[in-house]
Phi, psi and omega in degrees: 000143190314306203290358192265342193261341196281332152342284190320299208282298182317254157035274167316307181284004166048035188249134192280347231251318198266341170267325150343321202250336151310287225288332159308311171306296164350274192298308161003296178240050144059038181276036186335282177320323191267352158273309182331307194285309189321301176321313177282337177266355183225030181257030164270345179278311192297152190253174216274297156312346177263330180283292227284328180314287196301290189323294191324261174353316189252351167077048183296325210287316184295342169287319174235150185240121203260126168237098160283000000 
């Protein structure tokens, strides 16, 4: 499926600017699960603030529980 590779490839690309803006694209297009998973797959990239931002702002939380 397109979001496990574009996950990956974000990841791959160690650059944080491009897994942000996957993980905006997510929430964006109301893509829950695949922000969880990004969060898990890229979280040596996201800084700790842009996940609680994004969460808070899109109302993500309720669903998940984000521990930095």
């Amino acid at each position: 499926m397109y979001t496990q590779d574009a996950m990956e490839t974000a990841a791959q690309s160690a650059d944080p600017e491009i897994a942000e803006e996957l993980l905006h694209y997510f929430v964006d297009n109301n893509e829950r699960e695949c922000f969880a998973a990004s969060l898990y797959t890229c979280y040596d990239l996201i800084k700790p603030d842009v996940a609680m931002e994004v969460n808070l702002t899109h109302m993500v939380g309720h669903l998940y529980s984000i521990k930095l």
